[in-house]
C-alpha positions as CSV (number, residue, x, y, z in Angstrom):
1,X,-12.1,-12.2,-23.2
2,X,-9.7,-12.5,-26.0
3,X,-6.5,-13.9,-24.2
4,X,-4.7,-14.8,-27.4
5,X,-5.0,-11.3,-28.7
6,X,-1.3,-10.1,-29.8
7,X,0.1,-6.5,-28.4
8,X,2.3,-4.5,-30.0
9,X,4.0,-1.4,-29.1
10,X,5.0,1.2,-31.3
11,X,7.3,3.4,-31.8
12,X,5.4,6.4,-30.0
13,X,4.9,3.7,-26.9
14,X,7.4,5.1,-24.4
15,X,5.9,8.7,-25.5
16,X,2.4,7.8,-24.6
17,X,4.1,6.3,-21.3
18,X,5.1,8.9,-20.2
19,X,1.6,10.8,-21.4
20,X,0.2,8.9,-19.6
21,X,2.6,8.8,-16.5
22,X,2.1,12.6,-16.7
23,X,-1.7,12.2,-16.6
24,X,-1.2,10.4,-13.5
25,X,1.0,12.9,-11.4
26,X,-1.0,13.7,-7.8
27,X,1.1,16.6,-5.2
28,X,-0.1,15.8,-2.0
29,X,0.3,19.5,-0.9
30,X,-3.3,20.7,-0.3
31,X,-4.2,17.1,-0.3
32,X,-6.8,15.3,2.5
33,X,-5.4,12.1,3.3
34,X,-6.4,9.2,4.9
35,X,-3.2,6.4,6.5
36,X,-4.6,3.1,8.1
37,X,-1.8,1.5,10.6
38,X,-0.6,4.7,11.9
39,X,0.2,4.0,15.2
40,X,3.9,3.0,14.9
41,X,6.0,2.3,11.7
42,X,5.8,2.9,7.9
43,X,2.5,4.0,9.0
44,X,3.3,6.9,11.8
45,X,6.2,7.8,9.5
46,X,4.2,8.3,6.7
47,X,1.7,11.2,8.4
48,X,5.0,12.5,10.0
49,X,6.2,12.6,6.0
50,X,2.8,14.2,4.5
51,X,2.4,16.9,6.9
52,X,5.7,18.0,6.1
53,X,4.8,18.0,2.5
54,X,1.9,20.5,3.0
55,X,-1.2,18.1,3.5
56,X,-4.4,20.4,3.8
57,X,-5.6,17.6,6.6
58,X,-4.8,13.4,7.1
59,X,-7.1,11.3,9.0
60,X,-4.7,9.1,11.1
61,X,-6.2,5.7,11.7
62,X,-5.2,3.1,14.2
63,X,-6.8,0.4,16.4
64,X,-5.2,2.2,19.4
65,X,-5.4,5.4,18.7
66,X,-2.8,7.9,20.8
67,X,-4.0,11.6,21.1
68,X,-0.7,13.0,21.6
69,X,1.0,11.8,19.4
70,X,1.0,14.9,16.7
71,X,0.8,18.1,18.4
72,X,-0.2,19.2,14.2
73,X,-4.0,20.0,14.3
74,X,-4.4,18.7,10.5
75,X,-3.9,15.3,12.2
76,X,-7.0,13.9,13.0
77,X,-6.8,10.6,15.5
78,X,-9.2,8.0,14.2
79,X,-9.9,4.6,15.9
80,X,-9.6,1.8,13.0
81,X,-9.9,-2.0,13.1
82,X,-10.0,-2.0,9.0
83,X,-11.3,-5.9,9.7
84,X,-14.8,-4.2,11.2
85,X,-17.2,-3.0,9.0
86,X,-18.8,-0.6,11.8
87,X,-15.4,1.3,12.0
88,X,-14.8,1.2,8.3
89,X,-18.2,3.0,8.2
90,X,-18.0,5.6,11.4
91,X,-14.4,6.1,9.5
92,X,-15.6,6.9,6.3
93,X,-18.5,9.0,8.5
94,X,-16.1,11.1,9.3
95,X,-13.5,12.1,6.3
96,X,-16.1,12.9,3.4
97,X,-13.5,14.8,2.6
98,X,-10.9,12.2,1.3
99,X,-9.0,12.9,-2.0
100,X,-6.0,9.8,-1.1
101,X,-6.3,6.9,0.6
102,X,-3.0,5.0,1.6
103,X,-3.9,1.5,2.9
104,X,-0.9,0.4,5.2
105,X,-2.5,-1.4,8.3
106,X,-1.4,-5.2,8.7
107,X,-0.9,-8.3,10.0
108,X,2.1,-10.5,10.0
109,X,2.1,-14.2,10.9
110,X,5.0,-16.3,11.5
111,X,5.3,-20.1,10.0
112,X,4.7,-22.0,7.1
113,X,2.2,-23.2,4.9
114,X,2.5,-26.8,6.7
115,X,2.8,-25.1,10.0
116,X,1.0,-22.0,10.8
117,X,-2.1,-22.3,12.5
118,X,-5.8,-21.4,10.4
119,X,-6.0,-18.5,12.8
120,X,-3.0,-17.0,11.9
121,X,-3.3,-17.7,8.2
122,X,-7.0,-16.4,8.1
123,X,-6.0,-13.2,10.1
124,X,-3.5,-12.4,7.8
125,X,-5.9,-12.5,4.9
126,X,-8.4,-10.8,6.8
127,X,-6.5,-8.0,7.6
128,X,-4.0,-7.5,5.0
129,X,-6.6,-8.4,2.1
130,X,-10.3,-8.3,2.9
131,X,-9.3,-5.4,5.2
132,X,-7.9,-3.0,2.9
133,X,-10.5,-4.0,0.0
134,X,-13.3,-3.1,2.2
135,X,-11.1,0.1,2.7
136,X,-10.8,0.5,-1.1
137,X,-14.6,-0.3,-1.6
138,X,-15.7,2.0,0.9
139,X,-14.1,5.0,0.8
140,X,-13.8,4.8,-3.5
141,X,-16.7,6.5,-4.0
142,X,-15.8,9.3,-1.6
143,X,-13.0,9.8,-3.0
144,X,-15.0,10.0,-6.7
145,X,-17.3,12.8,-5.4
146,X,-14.2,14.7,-4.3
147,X,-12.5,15.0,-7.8
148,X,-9.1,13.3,-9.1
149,X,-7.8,11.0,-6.1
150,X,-5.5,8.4,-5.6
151,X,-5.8,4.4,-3.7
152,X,-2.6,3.5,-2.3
153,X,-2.5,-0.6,-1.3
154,X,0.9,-1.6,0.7
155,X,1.5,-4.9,-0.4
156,X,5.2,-6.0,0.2
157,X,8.2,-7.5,-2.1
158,X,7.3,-11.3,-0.6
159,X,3.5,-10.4,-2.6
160,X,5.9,-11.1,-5.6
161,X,7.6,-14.5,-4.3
162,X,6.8,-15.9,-1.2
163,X,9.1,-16.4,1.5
164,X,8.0,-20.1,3.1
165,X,8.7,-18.9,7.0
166,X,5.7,-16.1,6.3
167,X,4.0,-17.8,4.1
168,X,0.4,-16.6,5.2
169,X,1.6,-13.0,4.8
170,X,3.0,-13.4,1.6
171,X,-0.3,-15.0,0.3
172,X,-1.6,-12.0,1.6
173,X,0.0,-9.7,0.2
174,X,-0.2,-11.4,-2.9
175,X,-3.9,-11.2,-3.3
176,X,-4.1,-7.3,-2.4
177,X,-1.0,-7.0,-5.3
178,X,-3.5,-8.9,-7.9
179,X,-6.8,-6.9,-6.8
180,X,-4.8,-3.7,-6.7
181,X,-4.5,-4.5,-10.8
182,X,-7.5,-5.2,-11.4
183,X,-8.5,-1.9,-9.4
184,X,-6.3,-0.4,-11.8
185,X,-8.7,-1.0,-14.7
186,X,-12.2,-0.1,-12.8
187,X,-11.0,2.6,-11.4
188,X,-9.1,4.4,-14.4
189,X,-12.7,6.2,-15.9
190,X,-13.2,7.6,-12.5
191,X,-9.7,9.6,-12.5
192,X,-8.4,7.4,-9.1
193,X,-5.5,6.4,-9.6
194,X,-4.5,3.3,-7.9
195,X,-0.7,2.6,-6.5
196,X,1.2,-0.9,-5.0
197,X,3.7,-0.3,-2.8
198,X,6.5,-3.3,-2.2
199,X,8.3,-2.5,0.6
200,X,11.1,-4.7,1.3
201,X,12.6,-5.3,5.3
202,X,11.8,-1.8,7.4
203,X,13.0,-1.4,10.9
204,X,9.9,-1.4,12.0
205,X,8.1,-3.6,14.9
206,X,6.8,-5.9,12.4
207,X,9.9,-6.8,10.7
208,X,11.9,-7.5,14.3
209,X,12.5,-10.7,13.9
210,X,13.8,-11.3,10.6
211,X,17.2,-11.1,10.2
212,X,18.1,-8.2,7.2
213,X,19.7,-5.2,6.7
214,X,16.6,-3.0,7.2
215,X,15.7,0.4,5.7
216,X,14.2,3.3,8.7
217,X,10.4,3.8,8.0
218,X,11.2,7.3,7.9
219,X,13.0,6.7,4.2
220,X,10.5,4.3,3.2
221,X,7.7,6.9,3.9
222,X,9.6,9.8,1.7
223,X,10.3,7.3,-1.0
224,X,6.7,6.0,-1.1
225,X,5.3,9.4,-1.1
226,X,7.5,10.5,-3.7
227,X,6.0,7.5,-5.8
228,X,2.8,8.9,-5.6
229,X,3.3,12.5,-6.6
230,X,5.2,10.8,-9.5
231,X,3.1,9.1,-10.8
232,X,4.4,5.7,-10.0
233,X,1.9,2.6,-10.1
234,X,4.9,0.2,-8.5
235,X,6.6,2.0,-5.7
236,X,9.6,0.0,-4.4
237,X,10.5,2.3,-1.3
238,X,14.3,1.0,0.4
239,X,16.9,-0.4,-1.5
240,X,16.1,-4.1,-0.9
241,X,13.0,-3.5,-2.8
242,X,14.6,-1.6,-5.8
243,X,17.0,-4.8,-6.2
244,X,14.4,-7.5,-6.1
245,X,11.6,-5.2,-8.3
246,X,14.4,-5.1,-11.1
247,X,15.1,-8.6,-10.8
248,X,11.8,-9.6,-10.3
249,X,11.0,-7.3,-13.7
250,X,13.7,-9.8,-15.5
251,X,13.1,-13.0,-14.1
252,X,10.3,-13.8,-11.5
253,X,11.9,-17.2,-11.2
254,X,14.8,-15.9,-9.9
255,X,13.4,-14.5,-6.6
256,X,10.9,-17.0,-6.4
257,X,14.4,-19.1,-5.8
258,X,16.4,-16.5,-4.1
259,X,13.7,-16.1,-1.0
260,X,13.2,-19.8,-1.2
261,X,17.1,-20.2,-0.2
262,X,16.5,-17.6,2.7
């Protein structure tokens, strides 16, 4: 691989941007759609959000899964531990019909690098990483066979700079931000596009304990699925996130030091 190779960028650069951002616009009307983590949060709020957009069906996966909780017959309950291979596979037995995946279920482990236990530092990787690639590496060529889809991969703004009191998490959602760009390049032949989201603190049960001005998953669901029928290969969905992407566009240091402060 040539690393030192030299890019340069045209004047017809931010015309074949927005080519090829064009190339890359998905409506989810009509769409079959399967959400992981559904059961409360971003997740819930997100099937609430698409089949008010017009979905033709969405597969809504959870560990638990709660029959009653969409009286909508184009939700269909499915029972998901994404760290199980058998589910992944009965799963993926069941929505042949897939054209967009949206990876949200995770795992979030208090302490430090110095302090959190291996079991807590291994299940956030295990869920929030190995979890949602054997998502991705199941369900990709489903989604191939169907036609133009996309992968969505919720990663979070601490998978740009870690915070040190979830440091497990943020290592976590670090990896799954680095393999969703490498994604990016395999799956670009195949007409998948592939989208990160980075959302920042959500009122959500997840995000109880820390102590920020938090955006409703409601919003953060809208926004994120705006980003997808945009086109958008970052989505930053609350205003926390919008402020740290741009900074973190600028000058990565400077969040790296700003989180470290909190």
């Amino acid at each position: 691989m040539a690393l030192n190779r030299i890019l340069v960028i045209d004047a017809g650069g931010a015309h074949m941007e927005e080519k090829r951002k064009k190339e890359k616009i998905m409506k989810l009307d009509n769409q079959v759609v399967f959400v992981s983590g559904t059961n409360r949060g971003i997740g819930k709020a997100i099937v609430d959000a698409l089949i008010k957009r017009g979905v033709k069906k969405v597969y809504a996966a959870a560990r638990k899964i709660d029959q009653s909780a969409w009286k909508d017959a184009r939700v269909v309950p499915v029972e998901l531990d994404i760290t199980s291979p058998q589910q992944i596979q009965k799963a993926l037995a069941r929505a042949q019909d897939v054209n967009v995946l949206i990876n949200n279920a995770g795992s979030l482990s208090g302490g430090s690098v110095l302090t959190a236990t291996e079991p807590d530092l291994m299940r956030d990787m295990q869920v929030n990483y190995f979890g949602t690639l054997n998502m991705v590496r199941a369900f990709e060529p489903v989604i191939e066979k169907n036609g133009r889809g996309s992968i969505v991969n919720v990663s979070s703004v601490v998978g740009l700079a870690s915070m040190a009191q979830a440091a497990g998490y943020s290592a976590s959602k670090a990896a799954i931000f680095s393999a969703s760009q490498a994604l990016r390049a395999e799956l670009k032949a195949k007409n998948i596009s592939v989208h990160i989201v980075f959302p920042g603190p959500i009122d959500t049960d997840m995000a109880r304990d820390f102590d920020f001005q938090k955006t409703s998953p409601a919003v953060a669901a809208e926004n994120i699925i705006k980003g997808i029928e945009a086109g958008d290969e970052d989505i930053f969905p609350d205003p926390f996130s919008v402020q740290i992407g741009g900074s973190w566009s600028k000058d990565p240091k400077a969040v790296e030091r700003s989180f470290a402060a909190m």
